[in-house]
C-alpha positions as CSV (number, residue, x, y, z in Angstrom):
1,X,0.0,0.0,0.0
2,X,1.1,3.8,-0.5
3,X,0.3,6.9,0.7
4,X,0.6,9.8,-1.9
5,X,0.5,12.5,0.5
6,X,-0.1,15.6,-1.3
7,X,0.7,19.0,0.9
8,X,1.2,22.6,0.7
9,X,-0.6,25.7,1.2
10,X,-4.3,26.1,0.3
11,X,-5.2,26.6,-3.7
12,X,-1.8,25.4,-4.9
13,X,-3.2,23.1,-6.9
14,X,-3.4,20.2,-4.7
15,X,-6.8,18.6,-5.6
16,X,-6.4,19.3,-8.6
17,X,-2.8,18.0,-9.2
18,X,-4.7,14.3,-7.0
19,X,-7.3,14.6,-9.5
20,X,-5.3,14.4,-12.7
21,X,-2.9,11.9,-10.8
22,X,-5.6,9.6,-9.6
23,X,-6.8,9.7,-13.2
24,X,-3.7,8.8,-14.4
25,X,-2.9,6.0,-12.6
26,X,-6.0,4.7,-11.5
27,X,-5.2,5.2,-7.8
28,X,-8.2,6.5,-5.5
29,X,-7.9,10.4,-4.0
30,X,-9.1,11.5,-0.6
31,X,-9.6,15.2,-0.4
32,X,-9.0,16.7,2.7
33,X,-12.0,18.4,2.5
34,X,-14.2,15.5,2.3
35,X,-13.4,14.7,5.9
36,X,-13.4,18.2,7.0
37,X,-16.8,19.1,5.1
38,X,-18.9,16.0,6.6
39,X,-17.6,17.0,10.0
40,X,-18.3,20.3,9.5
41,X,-22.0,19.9,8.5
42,X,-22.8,18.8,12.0
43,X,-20.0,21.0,14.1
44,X,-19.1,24.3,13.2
45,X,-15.6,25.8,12.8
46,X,-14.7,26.8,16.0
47,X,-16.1,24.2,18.0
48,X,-13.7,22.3,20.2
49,X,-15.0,18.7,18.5
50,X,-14.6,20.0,14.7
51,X,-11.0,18.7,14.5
52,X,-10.5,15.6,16.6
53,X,-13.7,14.2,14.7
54,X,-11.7,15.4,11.4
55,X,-8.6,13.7,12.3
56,X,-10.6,10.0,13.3
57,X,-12.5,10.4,10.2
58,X,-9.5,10.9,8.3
59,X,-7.6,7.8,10.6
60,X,-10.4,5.8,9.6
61,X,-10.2,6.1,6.1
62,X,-6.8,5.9,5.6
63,X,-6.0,3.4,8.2
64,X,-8.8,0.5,6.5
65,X,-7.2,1.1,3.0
66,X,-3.9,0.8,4.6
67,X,-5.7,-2.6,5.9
68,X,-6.7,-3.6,2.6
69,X,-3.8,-2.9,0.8
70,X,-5.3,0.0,-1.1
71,X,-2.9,2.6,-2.3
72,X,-4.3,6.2,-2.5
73,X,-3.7,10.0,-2.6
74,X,-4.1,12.4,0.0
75,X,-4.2,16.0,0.0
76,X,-3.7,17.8,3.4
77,X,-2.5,22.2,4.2
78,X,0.7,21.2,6.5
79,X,1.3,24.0,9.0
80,X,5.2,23.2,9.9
81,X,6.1,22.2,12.4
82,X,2.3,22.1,14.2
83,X,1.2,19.3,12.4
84,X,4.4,17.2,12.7
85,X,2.5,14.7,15.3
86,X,-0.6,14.3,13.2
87,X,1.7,13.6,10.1
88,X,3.2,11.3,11.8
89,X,0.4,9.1,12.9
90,X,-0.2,8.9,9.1
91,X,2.8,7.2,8.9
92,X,2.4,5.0,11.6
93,X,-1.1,3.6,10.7
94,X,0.5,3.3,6.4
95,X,4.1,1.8,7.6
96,X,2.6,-0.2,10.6
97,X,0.7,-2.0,7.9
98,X,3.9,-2.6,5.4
99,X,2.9,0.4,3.8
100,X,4.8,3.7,2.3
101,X,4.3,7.5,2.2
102,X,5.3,8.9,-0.3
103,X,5.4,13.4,0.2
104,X,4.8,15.9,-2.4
105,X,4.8,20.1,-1.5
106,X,3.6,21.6,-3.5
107,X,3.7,25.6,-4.0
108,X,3.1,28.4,-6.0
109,X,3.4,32.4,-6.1
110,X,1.6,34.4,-4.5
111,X,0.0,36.5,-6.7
112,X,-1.6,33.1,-8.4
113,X,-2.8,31.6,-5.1
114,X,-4.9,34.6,-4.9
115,X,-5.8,34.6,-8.0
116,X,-6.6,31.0,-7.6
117,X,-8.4,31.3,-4.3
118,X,-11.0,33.5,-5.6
119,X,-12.0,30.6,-8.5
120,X,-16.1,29.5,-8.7
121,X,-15.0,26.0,-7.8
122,X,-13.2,26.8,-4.2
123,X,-16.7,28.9,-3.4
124,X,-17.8,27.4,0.3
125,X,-14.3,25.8,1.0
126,X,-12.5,26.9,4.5
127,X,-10.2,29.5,2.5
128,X,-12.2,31.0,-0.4
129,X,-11.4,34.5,-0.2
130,X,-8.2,36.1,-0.7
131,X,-8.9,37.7,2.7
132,X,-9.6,34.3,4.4
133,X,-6.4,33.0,2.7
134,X,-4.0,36.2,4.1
135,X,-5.7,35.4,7.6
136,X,-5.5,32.0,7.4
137,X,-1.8,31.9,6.4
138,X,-1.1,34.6,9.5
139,X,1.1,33.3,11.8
140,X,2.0,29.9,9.8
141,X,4.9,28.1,8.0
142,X,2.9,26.5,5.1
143,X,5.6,26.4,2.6
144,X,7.9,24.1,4.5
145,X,8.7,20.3,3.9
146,X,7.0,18.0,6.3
147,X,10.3,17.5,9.2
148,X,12.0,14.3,8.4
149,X,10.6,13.0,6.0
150,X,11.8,13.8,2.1
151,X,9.4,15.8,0.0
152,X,9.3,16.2,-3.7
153,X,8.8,19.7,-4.0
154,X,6.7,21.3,-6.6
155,X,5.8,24.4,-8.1
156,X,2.7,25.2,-9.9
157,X,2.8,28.5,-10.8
158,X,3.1,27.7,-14.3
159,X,3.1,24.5,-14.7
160,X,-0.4,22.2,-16.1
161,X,-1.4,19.9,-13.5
162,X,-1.4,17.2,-16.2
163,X,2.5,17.9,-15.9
164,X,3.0,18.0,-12.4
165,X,0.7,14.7,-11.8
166,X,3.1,13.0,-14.6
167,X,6.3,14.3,-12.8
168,X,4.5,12.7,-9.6
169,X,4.0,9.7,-11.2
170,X,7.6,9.6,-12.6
171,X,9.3,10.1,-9.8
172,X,7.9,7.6,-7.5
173,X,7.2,4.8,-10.3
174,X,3.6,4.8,-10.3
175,X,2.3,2.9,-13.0
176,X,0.2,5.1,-15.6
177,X,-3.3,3.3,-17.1
C-alpha cells in the first residue's frame, strides 16, 4: 500500500494536481476536505469537536485502506512544524501496515494563489477568499517540507497539473493506465 501525501498551502493546486494523478494511474484520492466538510456539517468551525472528529474520520479512512492494501492520494494544508504529530500518525497507521508515504509540496506564487483562491470551484471551501487565505496563512509556516521525511517539491505557478501529476507519477514509479 502507499500513501501519496499531497501537501502545501491552500489553492496550490493540490486537488487538482490528486485529480489528474488519480486519473492517471488509476489510484483513488481522498480530499482533505471531504473529511473536513462532513464533520463540519454537523460541528461548526470553531467548535472544540470539529478537529479531533476530522482527524478519526481521516484515521479511519486511511487506516482501512492501509488494511486492505489500497494505495491512495491524500491531499492535506501542512502547517510546519504544528502538524508534525498528526503527520506522523499517518505514517504509523500506512508503515505499521507494510505500507509507504510517499510526500509531495507543493507551492506556487503568491500572486496566483490569490488569484486561484478566488475561482467559482473553491466557493464554500474553509479558505475561499483572498482575505480568508491572508488570515488564514497569519502566523503559519505552510511552505515548508513535512520534518524528516523527504518531499518532492513542486511548483505550480506555471506548470499544467497534467504535468506535475506525470512528474509525480515519474518520480515515485507509479504505473500510468
Amino acid at each position: 500500500m502507499r500513501l501519496i501525501f499531497i501537501y502545501g498551502p491552500p489553492a496550490v493546486g493540490k486537488l487538482t494536481v490528486a485529480r489528474e494523478l488519480g486519473r492517471l494511474t488509476g489510484l483513488a484520492v481522498f480530499d482533505n476536505h471531504l473529511s473536513f466538510d462532513c464533520v463540519r456539517a454537523v460541528f461548526p468551525i470553531g467548535s472544540p469537536t470539529l478537529n479531533p472528529l476530522v482527524e478519526q474520520v481521516r484515521r479511519l479512512v486511511i487506516g482501512e485502506a492501509a488494511r486492505q492494501g489500497t494505495s491512495l492520494i491524500f491531499t492535506f494544508v501542512y502547517a510546519h512544524p504544528h502538524d508534525d504529530a498528526y503527520v506522523g500518525r499517518i505514517c504509523d497507521l500506512i508503515e505499521g501496515h507494510g505500507g509507504s508515504v510517499d510526500f509531495v509540496l507543493l507551492t506556487c506564487e503568491a500572486a496566483v494563489q490569490e488569484e486561484r483562491v478566488v475561482a467559482e470551484h473553491r466557493i464554500g471551501r474553509k479558505v475561499d477568499s483572498v482575505a480568508g487565505l491572508r488570515a488564514f496563512s497569519s502566523g503559519h509556516d505552510f511552505s515548508s517540507p513535512i520534518s524528516g521525511r523527504r518531499s518532492l517539491e513542486l511548483n505550480t505557478t506555471s506548470v499544467p497539473a497534467e504535468e506535475t501529476a506525470l512528474r509525480i507519477a515519474e518520480e515515485f514509479g507509479l504505473a500510468v493506465v
